[in-house]
C-alpha positions as CSV (number, residue, x, y, z in Angstrom):
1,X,0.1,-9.2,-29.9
2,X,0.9,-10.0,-26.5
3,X,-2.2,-11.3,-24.3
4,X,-3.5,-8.8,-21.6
5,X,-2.8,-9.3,-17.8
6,X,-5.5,-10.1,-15.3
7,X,-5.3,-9.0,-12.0
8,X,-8.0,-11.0,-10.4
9,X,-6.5,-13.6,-8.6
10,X,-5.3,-11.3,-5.8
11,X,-7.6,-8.4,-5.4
12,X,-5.2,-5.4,-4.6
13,X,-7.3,-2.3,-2.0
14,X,-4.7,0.2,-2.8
15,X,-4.3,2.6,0.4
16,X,-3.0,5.1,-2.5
17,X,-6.0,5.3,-5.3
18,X,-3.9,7.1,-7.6
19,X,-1.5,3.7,-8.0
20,X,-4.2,1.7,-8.9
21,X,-5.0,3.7,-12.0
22,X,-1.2,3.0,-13.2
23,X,-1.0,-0.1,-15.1
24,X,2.9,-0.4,-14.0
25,X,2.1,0.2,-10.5
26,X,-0.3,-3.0,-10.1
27,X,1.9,-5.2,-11.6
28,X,5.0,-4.3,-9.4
29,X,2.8,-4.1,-6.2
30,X,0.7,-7.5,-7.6
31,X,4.1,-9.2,-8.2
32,X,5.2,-8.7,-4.5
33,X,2.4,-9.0,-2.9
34,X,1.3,-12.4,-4.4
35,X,4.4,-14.2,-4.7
36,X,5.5,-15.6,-1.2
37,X,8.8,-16.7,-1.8
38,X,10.0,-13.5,-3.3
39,X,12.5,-12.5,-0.5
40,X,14.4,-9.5,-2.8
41,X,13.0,-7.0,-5.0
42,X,14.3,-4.2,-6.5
43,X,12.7,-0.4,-7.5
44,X,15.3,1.8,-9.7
45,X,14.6,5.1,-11.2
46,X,15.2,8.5,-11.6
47,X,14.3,11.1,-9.1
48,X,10.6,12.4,-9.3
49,X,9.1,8.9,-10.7
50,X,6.9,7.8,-7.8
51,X,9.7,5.1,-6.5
52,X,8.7,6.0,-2.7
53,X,5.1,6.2,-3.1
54,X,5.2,2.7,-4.9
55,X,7.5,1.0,-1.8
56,X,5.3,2.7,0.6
57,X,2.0,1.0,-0.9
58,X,4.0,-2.4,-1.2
59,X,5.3,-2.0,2.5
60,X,1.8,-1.4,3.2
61,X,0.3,-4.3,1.9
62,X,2.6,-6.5,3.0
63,X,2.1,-5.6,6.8
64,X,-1.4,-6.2,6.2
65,X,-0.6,-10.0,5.2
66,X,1.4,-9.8,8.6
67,X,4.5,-9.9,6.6
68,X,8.0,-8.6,7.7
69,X,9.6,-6.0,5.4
70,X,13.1,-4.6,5.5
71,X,14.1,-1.6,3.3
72,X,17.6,-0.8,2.7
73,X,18.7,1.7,0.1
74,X,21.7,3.2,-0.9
75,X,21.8,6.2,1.0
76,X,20.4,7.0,5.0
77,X,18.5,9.8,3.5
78,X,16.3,7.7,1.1
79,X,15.8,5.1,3.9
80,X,14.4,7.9,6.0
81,X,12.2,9.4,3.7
82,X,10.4,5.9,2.7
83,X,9.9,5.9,6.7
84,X,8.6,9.1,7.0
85,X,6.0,8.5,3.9
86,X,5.0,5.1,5.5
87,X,4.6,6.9,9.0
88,X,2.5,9.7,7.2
89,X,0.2,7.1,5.5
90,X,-0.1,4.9,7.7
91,X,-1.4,8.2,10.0
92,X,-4.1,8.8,7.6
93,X,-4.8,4.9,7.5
94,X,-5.8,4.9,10.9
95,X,-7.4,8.6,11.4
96,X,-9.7,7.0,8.2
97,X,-10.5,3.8,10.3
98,X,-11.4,5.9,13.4
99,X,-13.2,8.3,11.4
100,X,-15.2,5.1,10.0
101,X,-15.9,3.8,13.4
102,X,-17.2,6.5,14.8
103,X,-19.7,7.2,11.9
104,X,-21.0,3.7,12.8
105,X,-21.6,4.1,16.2
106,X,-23.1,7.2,15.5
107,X,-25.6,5.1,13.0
108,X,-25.9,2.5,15.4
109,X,-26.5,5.1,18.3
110,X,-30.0,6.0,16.3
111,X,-31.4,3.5,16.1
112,X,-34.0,3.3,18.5
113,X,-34.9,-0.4,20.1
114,X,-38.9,-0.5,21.6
């Protein structure tokens, strides 16, 4: 029996809630995300498996450490659509954090001071 993995050293807000219920998908993006000197990693599969929705999370929560991230694939056409997904989330990221500001100015904008 192997021992279980615990994930609470690094506590992983996944922009995509649907990754964090995939036990595979917090270890890939938990390994990248918490080892600093990892300067190469590598996602292989066959079309259809969530490889671009993954590499988009990881991109993601490597710009939020303020880290640099350089994807290169094999073809121009998989490079492109990893940008286009990033662009798309990262869309919705910010339309979320807008949407979140401006409910709390309208809460603070209530409250009445006397």
């Amino acid at each position: 029996e192997s021992e279980p993995k615990i994930y609470c050293i690094y506590n992983l807000d996944f922009y995509n809630p649907c990754l964090a219920a995939t036990s595979e998908v917090i270890e890939a993006c938990f390994e990248v995300v918490t080892k600093p000197n990892l300067s190469i990693g590598l996602i292989h599969g066959p079309p259809g498996t969530g490889k671009t929705t993954v590499l988009v999370e990881i991109i993601l929560q490597l710009l939020r450490l303020e880290k640099r991230v350089l994807v290169s694939c094999f073809s121009n056409q998989a490079v492109d659509n990893i940008l286009v997904r990033f662009l798309k989330e990262r869309q919705k990221i910010e339309e979320e954090q807008v949407k979140k500001a401006e409910n709390e100015k309208i809460e603070w904008s209530r409250i009445v001071i006397r």
